[in-house]
C-alpha positions as CSV (number, residue, x, y, z in Angstrom):
1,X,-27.3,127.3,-27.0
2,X,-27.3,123.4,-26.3
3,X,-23.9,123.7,-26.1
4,X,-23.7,126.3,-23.5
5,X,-26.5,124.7,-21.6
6,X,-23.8,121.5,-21.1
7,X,-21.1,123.3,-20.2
8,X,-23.3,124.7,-17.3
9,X,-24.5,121.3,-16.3
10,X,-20.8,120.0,-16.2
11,X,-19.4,122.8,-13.9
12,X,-22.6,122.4,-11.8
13,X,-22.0,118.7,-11.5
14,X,-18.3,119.2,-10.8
15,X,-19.3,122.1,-8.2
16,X,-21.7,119.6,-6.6
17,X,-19.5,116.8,-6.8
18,X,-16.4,119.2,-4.9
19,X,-19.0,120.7,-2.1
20,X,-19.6,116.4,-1.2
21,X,-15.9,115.7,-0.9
22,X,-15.4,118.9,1.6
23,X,-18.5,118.1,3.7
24,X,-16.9,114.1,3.7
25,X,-13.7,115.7,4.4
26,X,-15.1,117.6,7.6
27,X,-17.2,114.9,8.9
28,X,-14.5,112.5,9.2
29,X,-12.3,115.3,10.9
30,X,-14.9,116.3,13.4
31,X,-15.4,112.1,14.1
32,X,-11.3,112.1,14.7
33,X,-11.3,115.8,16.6
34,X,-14.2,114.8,18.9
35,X,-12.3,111.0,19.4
36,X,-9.3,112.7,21.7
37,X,-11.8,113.6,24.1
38,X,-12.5,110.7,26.2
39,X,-10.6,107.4,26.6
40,X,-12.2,104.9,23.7
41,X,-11.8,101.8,23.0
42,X,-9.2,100.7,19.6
43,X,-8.5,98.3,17.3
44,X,-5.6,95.7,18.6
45,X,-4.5,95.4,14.5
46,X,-1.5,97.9,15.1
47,X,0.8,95.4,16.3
48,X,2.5,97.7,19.1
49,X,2.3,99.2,22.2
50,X,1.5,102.4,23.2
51,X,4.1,105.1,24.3
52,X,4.8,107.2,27.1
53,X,2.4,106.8,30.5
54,X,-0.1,105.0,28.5
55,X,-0.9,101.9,30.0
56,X,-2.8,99.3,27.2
57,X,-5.5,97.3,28.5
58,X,-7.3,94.0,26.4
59,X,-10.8,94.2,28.1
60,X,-12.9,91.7,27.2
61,X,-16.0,91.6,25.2
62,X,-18.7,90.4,27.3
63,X,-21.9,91.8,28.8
64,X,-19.9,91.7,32.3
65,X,-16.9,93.5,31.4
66,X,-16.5,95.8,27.8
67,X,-19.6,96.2,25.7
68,X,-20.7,98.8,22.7
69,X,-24.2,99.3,22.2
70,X,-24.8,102.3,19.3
71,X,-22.7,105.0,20.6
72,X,-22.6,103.5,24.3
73,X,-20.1,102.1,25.6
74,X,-20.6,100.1,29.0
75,X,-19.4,97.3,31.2
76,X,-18.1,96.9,34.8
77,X,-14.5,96.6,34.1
78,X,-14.7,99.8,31.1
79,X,-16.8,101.8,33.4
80,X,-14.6,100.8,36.5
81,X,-10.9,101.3,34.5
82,X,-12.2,104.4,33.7
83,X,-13.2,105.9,36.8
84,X,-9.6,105.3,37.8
85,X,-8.1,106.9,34.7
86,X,-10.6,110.0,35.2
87,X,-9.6,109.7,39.1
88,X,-6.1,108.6,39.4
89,X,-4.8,110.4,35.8
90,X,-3.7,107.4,34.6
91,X,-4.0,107.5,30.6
92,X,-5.4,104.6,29.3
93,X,-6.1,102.7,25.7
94,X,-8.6,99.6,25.5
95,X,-8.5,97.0,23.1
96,X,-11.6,94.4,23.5
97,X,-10.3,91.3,23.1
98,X,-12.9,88.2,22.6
99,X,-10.3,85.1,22.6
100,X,-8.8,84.8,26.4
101,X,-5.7,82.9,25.0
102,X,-5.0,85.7,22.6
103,X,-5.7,88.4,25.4
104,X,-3.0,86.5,27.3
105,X,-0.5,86.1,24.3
106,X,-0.6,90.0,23.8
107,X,0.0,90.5,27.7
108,X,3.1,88.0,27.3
109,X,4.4,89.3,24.4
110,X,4.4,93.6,25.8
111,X,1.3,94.2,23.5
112,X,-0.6,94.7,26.5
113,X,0.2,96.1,30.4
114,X,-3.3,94.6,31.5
115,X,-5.8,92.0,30.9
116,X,-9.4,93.1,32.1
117,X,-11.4,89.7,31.7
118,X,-12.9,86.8,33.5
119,X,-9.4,85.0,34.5
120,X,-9.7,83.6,38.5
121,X,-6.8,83.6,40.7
122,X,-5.9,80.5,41.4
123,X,-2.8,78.8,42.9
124,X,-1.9,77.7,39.2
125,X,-2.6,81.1,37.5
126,X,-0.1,83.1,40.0
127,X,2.5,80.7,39.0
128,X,2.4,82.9,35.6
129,X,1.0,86.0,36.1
130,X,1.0,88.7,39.1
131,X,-2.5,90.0,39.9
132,X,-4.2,93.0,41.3
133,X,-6.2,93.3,44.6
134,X,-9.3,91.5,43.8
135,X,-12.4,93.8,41.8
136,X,-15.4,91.1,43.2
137,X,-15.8,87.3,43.7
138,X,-17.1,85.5,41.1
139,X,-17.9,81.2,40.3
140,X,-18.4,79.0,37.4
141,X,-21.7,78.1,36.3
142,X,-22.9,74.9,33.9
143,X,-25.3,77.1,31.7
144,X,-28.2,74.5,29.7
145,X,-31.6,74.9,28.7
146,X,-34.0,74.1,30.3
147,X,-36.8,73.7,28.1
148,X,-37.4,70.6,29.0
149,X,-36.4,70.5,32.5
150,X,-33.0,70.6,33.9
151,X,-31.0,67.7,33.1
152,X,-28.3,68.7,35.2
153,X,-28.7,69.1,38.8
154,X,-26.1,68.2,40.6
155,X,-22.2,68.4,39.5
156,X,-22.5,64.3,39.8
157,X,-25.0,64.1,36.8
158,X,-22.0,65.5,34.2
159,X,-20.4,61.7,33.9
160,X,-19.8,61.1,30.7
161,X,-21.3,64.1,29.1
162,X,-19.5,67.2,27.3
163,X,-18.9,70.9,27.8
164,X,-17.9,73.6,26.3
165,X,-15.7,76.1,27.2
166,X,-13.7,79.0,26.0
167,X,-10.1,78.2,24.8
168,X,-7.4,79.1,27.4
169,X,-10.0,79.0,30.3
170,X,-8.4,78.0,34.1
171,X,-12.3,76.2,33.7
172,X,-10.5,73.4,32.1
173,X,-8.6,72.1,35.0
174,X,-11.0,72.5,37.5
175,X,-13.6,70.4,35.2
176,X,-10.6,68.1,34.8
177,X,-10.6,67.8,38.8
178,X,-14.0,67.4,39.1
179,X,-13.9,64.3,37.0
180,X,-11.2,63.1,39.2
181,X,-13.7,63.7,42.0
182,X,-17.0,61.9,40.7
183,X,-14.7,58.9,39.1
184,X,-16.1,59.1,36.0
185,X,-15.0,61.1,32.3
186,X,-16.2,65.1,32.0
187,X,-15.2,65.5,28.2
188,X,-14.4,68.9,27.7
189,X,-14.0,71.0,24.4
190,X,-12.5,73.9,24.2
191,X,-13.5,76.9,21.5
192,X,-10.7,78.7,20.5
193,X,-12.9,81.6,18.3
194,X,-16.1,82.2,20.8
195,X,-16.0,84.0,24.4
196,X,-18.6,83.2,26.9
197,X,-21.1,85.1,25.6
198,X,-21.7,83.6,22.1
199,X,-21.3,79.9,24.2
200,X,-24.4,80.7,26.2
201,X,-25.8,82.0,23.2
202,X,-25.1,78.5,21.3
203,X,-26.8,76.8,24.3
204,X,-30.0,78.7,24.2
205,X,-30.0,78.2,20.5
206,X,-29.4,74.4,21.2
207,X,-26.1,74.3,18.6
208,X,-24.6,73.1,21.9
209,X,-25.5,71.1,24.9
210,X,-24.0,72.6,27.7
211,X,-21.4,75.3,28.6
212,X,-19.3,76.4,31.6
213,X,-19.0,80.4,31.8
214,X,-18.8,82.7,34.9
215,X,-21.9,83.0,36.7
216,X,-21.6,87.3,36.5
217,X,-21.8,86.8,32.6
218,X,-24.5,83.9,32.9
219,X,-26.6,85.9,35.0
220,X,-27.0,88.7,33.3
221,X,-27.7,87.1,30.0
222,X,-30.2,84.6,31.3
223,X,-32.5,87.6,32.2
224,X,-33.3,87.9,28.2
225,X,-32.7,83.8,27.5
226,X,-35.5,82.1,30.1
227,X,-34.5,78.6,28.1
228,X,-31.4,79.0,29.9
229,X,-30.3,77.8,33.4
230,X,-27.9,78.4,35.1
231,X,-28.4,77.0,38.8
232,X,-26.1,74.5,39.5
233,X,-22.0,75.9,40.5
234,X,-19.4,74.2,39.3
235,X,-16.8,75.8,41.2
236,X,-16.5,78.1,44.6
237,X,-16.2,81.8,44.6
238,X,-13.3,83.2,42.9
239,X,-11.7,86.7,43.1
240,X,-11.8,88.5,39.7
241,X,-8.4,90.5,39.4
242,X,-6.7,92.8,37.0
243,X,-3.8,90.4,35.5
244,X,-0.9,91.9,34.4
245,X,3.0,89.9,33.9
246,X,4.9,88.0,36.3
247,X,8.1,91.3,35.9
248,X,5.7,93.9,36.5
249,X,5.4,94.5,40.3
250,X,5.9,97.9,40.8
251,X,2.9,98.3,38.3
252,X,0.8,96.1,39.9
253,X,1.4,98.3,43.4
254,X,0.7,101.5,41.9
255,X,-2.7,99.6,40.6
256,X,-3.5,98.2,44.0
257,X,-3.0,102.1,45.6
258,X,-5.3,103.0,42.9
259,X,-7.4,100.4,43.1
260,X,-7.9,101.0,46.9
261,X,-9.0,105.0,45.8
262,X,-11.9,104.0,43.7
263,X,-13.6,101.8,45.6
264,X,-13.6,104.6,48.3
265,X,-15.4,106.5,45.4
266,X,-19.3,106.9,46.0
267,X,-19.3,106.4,41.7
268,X,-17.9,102.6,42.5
269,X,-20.6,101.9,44.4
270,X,-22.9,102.6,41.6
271,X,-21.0,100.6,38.8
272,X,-20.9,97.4,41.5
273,X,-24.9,98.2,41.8
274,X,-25.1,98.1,38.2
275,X,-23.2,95.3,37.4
276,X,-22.9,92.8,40.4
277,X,-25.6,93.6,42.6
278,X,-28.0,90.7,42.7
């Protein structure tokens, strides 16, 4: 009787045991099913570029441009790329990026077609890459606490002190320049593993003393960090472009035609509102 009263037991347990690995089974096919529905972001591990029409995009991960937040996905340039994908049926694949210098390595090297991130167009930068008609101005801030009052209020006041800024930034020359300008040494260290967000964060936090970010990304993070401030400019306005390779003209023209669509779009309007609207 004991005997029988195992076996039961067993083929239960193996019965219960084969129902989990079908309802595993089905969950991760409905999670890859439901995934082709709507243009998500991917990992950049793969190595290669897409096929066909696809055009591959590093977005950067900021609260400006690509952020995930539970299931959400937001951002000015995610929401913005994909209006035009939805609008323009141009297929797209996003892989966030956090490192600018790798983001531009992976444009260089045909892993990418695009570059959505904080990269100004400056006389230097079009000397390398082409870029679209400009998305909105943006500046350069010095971002510092201000716990104790602002130390910094006038670009003058950096002599001799250090910031930080993200590896591969255009920031670097015009601190350079502005060190050239006052007469006196700017040190400047670049971080070649955070982005701009986790170098305000490191300020707040006081890990580091100042930083130099762009003043879209400063100003939306200093509404949750009032340690932080972020008044004085260190540079002028800038336009904010889609960046793409020096060969890839005709691209960048079909993007400027589609760019020119969208912002015609009542939808734009309420992304710039959401995002850059002071």
């Amino acid at each position: 009787m004991l005997k029988k009263l195992s076996q039961v037991k067993k083929w239960q347990m193996y019965l219960y045991g084969g129902l989990l690995l079908l309802v595993i089974a089905l969950m991760v096919s409905l999670k890859y099913c439901n995934s082709d529905k709507e243009v998500l972001p991917s990992n950049t591990d793969s190595g290669y570029a897409s096929k066909g029409d696809t055009l591959d995009v590093a977005i950067e991960y900021s609260p400006l441009s690509y952020y995930a937040y539970g299931d959400s996905l937001g951002g000015f340039n995610y929401e913005f790329l994909k209006l035009l994908s939805d609008s323009c049926g141009v297929p797209m694949k996003f892989h966030p990026v956090v490192s600018l210098k790798k983001a531009l390595e992976g444009l260089e090297n045909g892993l990418y077609d695009i570059m959505a991130a904080q990269y100004p167009v400056t006389r230097e930068n079009k000397k390398h890459y082409l870029f679209t008609s400009a998305l909105y101005l943006d500046k350069q801030v010095l971002v510092q606490r201000n716990t104790d009052g602002v130390a910094i209020k006038s670009q003058l006041d950096l002599a001799g002190d250090t910031v930080n800024i993200v590896k591969g930034s255009p920031m670097r020359e015009r601190i350079l320049s502005l060190s050239r300008e006052i007469g006196d040494t700017i040190y400047v260290v670049s971080d070649s593993i955070y982005g701009p967000e986790q170098l305000f964060m490191m300020v707040s936090t006081g890990d580091i003393k100042y930083a130099v970010i762009n003043e879209s990304i400063a100003r939306k993070m200093a509404q949750s960090h009032p340690n932080v401030d972020i008044s004085t400019a260190i540079s002028f306005s800038q336009f904010q472009s889609l960046t793409l390779r020096k060969e890839d003209r005709e691209l960048c023209e079909k993007l400027n035609k589609w760019i020119a669509k969208v912002k015609k779009l009542p939808e734009y309007r309420v992304i710039y509102d959401k995002y850059l609207a002071q």
